[in-house]
C-alpha positions, 0 to 999 in steps of 0.5 A, a space after each residue: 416050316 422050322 428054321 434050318 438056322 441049327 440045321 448042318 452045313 451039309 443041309 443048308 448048301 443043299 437048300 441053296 444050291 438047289 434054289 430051293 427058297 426061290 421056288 418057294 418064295 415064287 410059288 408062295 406069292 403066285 397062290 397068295 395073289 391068284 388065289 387058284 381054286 386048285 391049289 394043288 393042280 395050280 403047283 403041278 402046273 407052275 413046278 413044270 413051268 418053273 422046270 422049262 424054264 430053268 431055275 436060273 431064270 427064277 424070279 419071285 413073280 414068275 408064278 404072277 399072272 402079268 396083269 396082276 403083279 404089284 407096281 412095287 420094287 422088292 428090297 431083297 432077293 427073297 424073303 424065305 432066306 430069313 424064313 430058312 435061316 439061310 441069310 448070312 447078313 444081319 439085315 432086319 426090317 428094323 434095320 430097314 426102316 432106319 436106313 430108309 428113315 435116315 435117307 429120307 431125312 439126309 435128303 430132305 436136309 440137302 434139298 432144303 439146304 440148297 432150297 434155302 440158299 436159292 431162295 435167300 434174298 441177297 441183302 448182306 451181298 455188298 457187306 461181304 463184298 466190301 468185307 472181301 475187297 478190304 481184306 485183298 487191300 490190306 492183304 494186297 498192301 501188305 505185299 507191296 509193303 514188304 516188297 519195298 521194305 524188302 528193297 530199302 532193307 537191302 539198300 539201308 544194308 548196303 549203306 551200312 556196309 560201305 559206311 562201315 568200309 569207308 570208316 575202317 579204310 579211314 581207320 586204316 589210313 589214320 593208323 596208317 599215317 600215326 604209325 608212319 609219323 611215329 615210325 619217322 619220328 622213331 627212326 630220327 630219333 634212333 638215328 640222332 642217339 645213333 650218332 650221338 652215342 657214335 660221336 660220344 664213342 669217337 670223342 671218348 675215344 679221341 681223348 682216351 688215346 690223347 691220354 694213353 699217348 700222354 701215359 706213353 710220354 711220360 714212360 718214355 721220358 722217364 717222369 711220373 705220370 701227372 694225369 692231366 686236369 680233365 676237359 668238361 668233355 672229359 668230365 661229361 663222358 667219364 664221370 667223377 672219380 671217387 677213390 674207395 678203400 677196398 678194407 672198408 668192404 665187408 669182408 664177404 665181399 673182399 674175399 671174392 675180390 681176391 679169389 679172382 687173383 692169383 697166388 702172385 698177385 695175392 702175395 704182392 696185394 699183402 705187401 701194399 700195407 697192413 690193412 691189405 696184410 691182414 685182408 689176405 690173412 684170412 682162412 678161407 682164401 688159402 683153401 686152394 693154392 696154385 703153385 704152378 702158375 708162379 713154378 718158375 719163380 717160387 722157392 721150395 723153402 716158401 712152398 714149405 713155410 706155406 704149407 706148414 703155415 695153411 696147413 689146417 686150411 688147405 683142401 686144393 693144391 697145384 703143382 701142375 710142372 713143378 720141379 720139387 724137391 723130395 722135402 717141398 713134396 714130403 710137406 704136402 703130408 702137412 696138409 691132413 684136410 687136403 681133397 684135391 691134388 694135382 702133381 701132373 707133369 712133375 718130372 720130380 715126383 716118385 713113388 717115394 714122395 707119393 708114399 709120404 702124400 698117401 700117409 698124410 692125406 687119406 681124405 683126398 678125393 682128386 689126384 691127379 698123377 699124369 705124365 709121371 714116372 710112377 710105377 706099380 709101387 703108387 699103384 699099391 698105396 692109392 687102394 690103402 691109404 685113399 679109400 675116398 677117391 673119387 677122380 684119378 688120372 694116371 694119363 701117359 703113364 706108362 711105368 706102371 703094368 697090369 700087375 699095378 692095375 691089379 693092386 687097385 682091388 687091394 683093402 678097401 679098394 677103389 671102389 668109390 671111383 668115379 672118373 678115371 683118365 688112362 690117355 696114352 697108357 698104351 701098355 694096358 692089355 685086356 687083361 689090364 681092362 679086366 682088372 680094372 672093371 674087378 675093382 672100380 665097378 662105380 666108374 662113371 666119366 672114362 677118358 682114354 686118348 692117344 691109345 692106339 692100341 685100344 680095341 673092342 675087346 679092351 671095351 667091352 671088358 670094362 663094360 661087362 662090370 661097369 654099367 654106370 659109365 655115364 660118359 666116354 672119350 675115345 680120341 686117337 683110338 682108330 681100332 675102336 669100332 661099332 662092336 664097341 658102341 654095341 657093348 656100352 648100350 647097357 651103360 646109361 650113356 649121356 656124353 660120348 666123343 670119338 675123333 678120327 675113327 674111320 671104322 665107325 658107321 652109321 649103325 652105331 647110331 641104328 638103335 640110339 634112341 632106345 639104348 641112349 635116351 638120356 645121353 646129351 652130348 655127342 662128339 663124332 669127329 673126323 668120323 668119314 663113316 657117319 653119312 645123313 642116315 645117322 642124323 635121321 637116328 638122332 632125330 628122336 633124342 629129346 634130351 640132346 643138346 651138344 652135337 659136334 659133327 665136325 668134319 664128317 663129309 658124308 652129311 648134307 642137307 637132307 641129313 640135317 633136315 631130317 635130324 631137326 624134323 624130330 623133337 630134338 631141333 628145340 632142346 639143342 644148343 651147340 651144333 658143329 657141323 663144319 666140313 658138311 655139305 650145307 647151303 642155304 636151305 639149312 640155315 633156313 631149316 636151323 632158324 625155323 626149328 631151333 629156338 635155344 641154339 648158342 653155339 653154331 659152327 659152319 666153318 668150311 661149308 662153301 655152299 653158304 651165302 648172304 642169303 643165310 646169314 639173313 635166316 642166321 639173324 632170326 636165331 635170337 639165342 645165338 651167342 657164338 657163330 663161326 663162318 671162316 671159309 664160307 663165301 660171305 661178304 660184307 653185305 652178310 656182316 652188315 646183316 649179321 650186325 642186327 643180331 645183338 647178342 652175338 659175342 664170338 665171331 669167326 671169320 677166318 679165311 673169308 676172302 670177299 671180306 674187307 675193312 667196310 664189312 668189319 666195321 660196319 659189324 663192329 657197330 653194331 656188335 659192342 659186346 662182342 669178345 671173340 673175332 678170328 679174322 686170321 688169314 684174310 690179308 686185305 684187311 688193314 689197320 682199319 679193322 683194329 681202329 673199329 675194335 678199339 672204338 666199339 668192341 673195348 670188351 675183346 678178350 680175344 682177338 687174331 689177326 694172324 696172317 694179315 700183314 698190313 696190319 702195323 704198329 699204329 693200329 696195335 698201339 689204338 688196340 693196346 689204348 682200348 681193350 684192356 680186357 684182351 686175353 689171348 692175342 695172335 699176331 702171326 704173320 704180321 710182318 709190319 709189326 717191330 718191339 714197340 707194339 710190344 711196348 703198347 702191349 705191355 701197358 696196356 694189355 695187362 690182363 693178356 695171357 697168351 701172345 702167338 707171333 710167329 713169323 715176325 721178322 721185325 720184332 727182336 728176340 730180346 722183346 720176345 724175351 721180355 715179353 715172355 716173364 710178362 704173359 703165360 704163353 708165347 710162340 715167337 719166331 722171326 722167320 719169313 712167313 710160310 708159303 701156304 700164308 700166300 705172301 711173301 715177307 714183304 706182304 707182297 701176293 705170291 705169283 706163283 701157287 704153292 700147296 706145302 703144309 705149314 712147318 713147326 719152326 717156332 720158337 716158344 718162350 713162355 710157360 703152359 696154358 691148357 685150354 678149358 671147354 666143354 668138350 674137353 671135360 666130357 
């Protein structure tokens, strides 16, 4: 029978689902073992027996008579499958014979094996016992050994750590007890140089007032005064004295010497002896000459002959209050190198004398012109004849019109101005404005004060031309408002002061920090509409460094918190926040945040205490600090004299003050140069002895409203401070004309003396000493109600609340003050 390997499917299924080689292997091994006679017959009769049966139950030896069928297990299900090609299994006898060989063999092995173990004689079994029970003693010794490493690791570990706390604990001790012993030793001998400088201090002072009374005796008893041979105290405080001939100086140095020297005391210098003659003859010390402050005694015939003399030489003049002659003013025209020129407050000067000045100079760059009578005719030759000017202040002028404002456009105009002062012109228009905007478009620095009639409109008319205006300064200007704060953001602002300006807000500060953000001085006075949300808009500037808020009611705390939160808290140095709601929680926010702070002023802020002045301390740059009004005492000035540096002082009105908390404060304040304990009658003459011991560098002192001071303190003070400049004695009714004796030999450096209300001190004193200062107030009435005593220095029973009254009397010649915010 062919293989039906390359029959069809359709076939082979057939084949296997009829079991077609199962009934074949059956009958097959039925005729192979019984062998019939018939064959034929014996295949009809098992193919029936086969059909009873059922193929189902087919099985090859079926067709087997029983007795015959072999003893043997088959292999396979049917071998006619290979013979019909109907196995899908690649099992051959090949195969078969592996597979029985490998069998055999892998259990053969596993018998022998386990055969062999059996029947191996144990002879090495104490060896590998011995081999295993000293592994488990070196594994077990090892355990027990790192357990008690593992134990002595961590108590070796815990001794080395206490051995180390006990040495850093004696470390500290040690350092402890050396920094103890050198602090002891420090403090003893801080303590010893203390006293030791305080009792040279005493000493120095005992004998320089035992020389001063001496001075004084010889003046009253009309002889020559010897100085006395000095002690060997005397000599070890003070030191030899060499004498020095100033003209054996360089002459670089000579001239700096003599610049600090006014025109009176260079003329009286030049009649000392030739060699000082020919010192003052030198050039360059008459490039500025300043006629004013000798208008009272200087002649027009040797302001001519001056004049005529330095004529080449001379590029400043002064003339501030002098009454010329049209000829003394017609020989300025000398002057042809003249660059600066200030005829202000000259009742004489006329558009006459002006025309014969602009002729002569054309190079002047400063003029000065203010409180005049010129009129429209000067306005006319400053455009001709001074093409350089630079700076020009035509303030409380008020002849001129806005026809001479339109003058200045005339030739080459003013076209290079840069400052330009218009205070108290209240008869400029708009109109006026305009014209000056048309003609000075380079105007930088404006000044316009005392001008009612100033308005927005005025503003911004000026501005619409003028977009370098780097500063303003608007005071007395109460129509001005945030329109006009508005119009001058397109300048480039740095300066800019308003005072006693009710209509500005706080949303003229609204957008300050990107239209301003160079500006570094802001003066906003009196202004009762600015509140804390404008230090909240200031907060962001990075280069403001003046900020004076003085009498603004509106701020507090929170207000100055938030303003020193912003970059600008590090760049400030001068801060004015008096008449402000602040405490204690300010001070400490200043001292945090502000590490260039010079200047500080907290006049009239009730709600600060001693424990402020702690944290005003820690504000090391501090150099001037004002506290008058506030409610510090004299354990806050004993604090306040641990700041070294400290120069100025204000403590006017401080009513818990006494005598103690100045001196302690004096002690530790030598360099100080400005107090102000004004108006705090419990103080005494103690004060002044404390000045005149420690404090010999005062160049300004008031003590005005304080009546027990007397003669004899003023007599140590006029001993001591030979630098003092400017002295108010107001209200101290126990002075007489001796003081001013004192004064007068040993105050000869004063400049400005204030004493009103001094019933004992004659007029005739007064007199005298008016040729002798710059400016004087004097009166002898009885001291004011407000002053709270009466002219006995007696308390006053009963309350008064009257204004202080301008009675006084003033003898002597003008001084004009000089700060900062009065050159903005």
């Amino acid at each position: 029978m062919a293989s039906l390997r390359s029959a069809s499917p359709k076939l082979r299924n057939y084949f296997g689902e009829n079991y077609i080689p199962q009934v074949c292997e059956a009958l097959l091994c039925g005729l192979l073992v019984t062998c019939p006679p018939d064959p034929l017959r014996y295949l009809e009769e098992r193919i029936i027996t086969i059909m009873k049966n059922g193929l189902e139950s087919l099985l090859w030896d079926m067709c087997i008579d029983p007795s015959m069928k072999p003893k043997i297990r088959r292999l396979s299900e049917t071998y006619l499958d290979q013979l019909f090609g109907l196995d899908d299994q690649l099992m051959t006898p090949e195969l078969m014979i592996k597979a029985c060989t490998f069998y055999t063999g892998h259990l053969v092995k596993t018998h022998f094996c386990t055969w062999k173990d059996i029947a191996k004689p144990r002879i090495y079994e104490n060896h590998f016992l011995a081999e295993k029970m000293e592994r488990a003693m070196k594994y077990h010794n090892f355990r027990l050994q790192k357990y008690v490493f593992r134990h002595w690791h961590s108590y070796v570990k815990g001794q080395i750590e206490k051995i180390k706390d006990i040495l850093l604990r004696i470390k500290q001790i040690y350092y402890s007890t050396r920094l103890i012993t050198i602090l002891t030793k420090w403090r003893e001998k801080a303590r010893y140089k203390y006293k030791k400088r305080e009792d040279e201090l005493l000493l120095k002072h005992e004998v320089q007032l035992k020389k001063w009374r001496n001075k004084i005796k010889f003046n009253r008893s009309g002889k020559q005064s010897i100085p006395p041979e000095p002690d060997l105290s005397e000599v070890s405080l003070v030191g030899e004295i060499h004498e020095c001939d100033i003209s054996l100086l360089p002459e670089r140095a000579v001239l700096q010497i003599f610049f600090y020297l006014s025109l009176r005391d260079v003329v009286i210098c030049g009649q000392v002896c030739h060699s000082w003659m020919l010192m003052i003859q030198t050039s360059s010390l008459w490039n500025g000459i300043d006629f004013s402050s000798v208008k009272d005694m200087i002649t027009d015939k040797y302001i001519v002959s001056t004049l005529q003399r330095w004529r080449l030489n001379v590029l400043r003049l002064n003339f501030h209050g002098c009454l010329l002659r049209l000829k003394t003013l017609k020989s300025v025209s000398f002057c042809k190198n003249l660059q600066e020129l200030n005829v202000s407050d000259c009742p004489t000067l006329t558009d006459e004398s002006m025309r014969y000045i602009s002729e002569g100079c054309p190079g002047v760059l400063y003029l000065n012109l203010s409180n005049t009578t010129i009129t429209n005719r000067t306005m006319r030759l400053l455009p001709r004849h001074f093409h350089n000017l630079q700076n020009l202040s035509l303030a409380y002028c008020r002849k001129f019109t806005d026809k001479g404002l339109q003058y200045l456009n005339l030739g080459n105009g003013c076209h290079k101005l840069i400052y330009l002062d218009l205070s108290g012109c209240t008869q400029i228009s708009v109109q006026g404005f305009r014209s000056i905007a048309n003609s000075c478009t380079g105007i930088m620095h404006l000044t316009i004060n005392d001008m009612p009639t100033l308005t927005d409109s005025c503003v911004k008319a000026l501005v619409e031309k003028c977009p370098r205006i780097a500063s303003v300064v608007f005071i007395g200007a109460p129509h001005i408002s945030d329109c006009a704060f508005k119009a001058l953001s397109t300048c480039n602002l740095r300066k800019i002061r308003f005072e006693g300006n009710n209509r500005i807000t706080d949303a003229c500060f609204k957008f300050i920090d990107k239209c301003y953000p160079n500006i570094s001085h802001i003066y906003m006075v009196d202004c009762k509409g600015i509140t804390d949300a404008s230090l909240k808009s200031l907060s962001p500037l990075k280069k403001l460094t003046v900020l004076n808020l003085a009498n603004c009611v509106r701020i507090g705390d929170m207000g100055l918190k938030q303003f020193l939160d912003g970059p600008v808290s590090t760049k400030i140095k001068e801060l004015n926040l008096s008449n402000c709601i602040l405490s204690d929680v300010s001070i400490v926010k200043l001292s945090e945040r502000c590490p260039n702070l010079n200047y500080l002023s907290l006049r009239n802020c009730e709600y600060l205490t001693d424990l402020g002045i702690t944290y005003i301390v820690n504000i090391y740059s501090l150099v001037s600090v004002d506290l008058s009004g506030t409610d510090i005492s004299n354990e806050g000035l004993t604090i306040l004299s641990r700041h070294k540096k400290l120069k100025e002082l204000c403590l006017s009105e401080c009513y818990k003050i006494t005598n103690f908390g100045i001196q302690a404060f004096c002690k530790g304040s030598l360099i100080l140069e400005y107090l102000d304990v004004s108006y705090c009658p419990q103080l005494s003459d103690e004060i002044i002895k404390a000045v005149a011991i420690y404090c010999i560098n005062l160049t300004y002192l008031s003590i005005a409203g304080c009546p027990k001071i007397t003669d004899s303190a003023m007599e140590l003070l006029s001993a001591k401070c030979h630098y003092l400049h400017v002295l108010d004695i107001s209200g101290c009714i126990l002075l007489t004309d001796q003081m001013l004796e004192h004064l007068q030999i040993g105050c000869r450096q004063l400049r400005i003396l204030k004493m009103q209300y001094c019933r004992l001190i004659s007029k005739e004193a007064a007199k005298k000493m008016s040729s002798v200062v710059q400016q004087q107030e004097y009166s002898s009435d009885d001291p004011p109600l407000w002053f709270g005593y009466d002219y006995k220095g007696e308390p006053l029973t009963e309350q008064h609340d009257t204004m202080p009254r301008k009675d006084s009397e003033s003898t002597g010649k003008d001084f004009t003050y000089s700060s900062e915010e009065e050159a903005v």
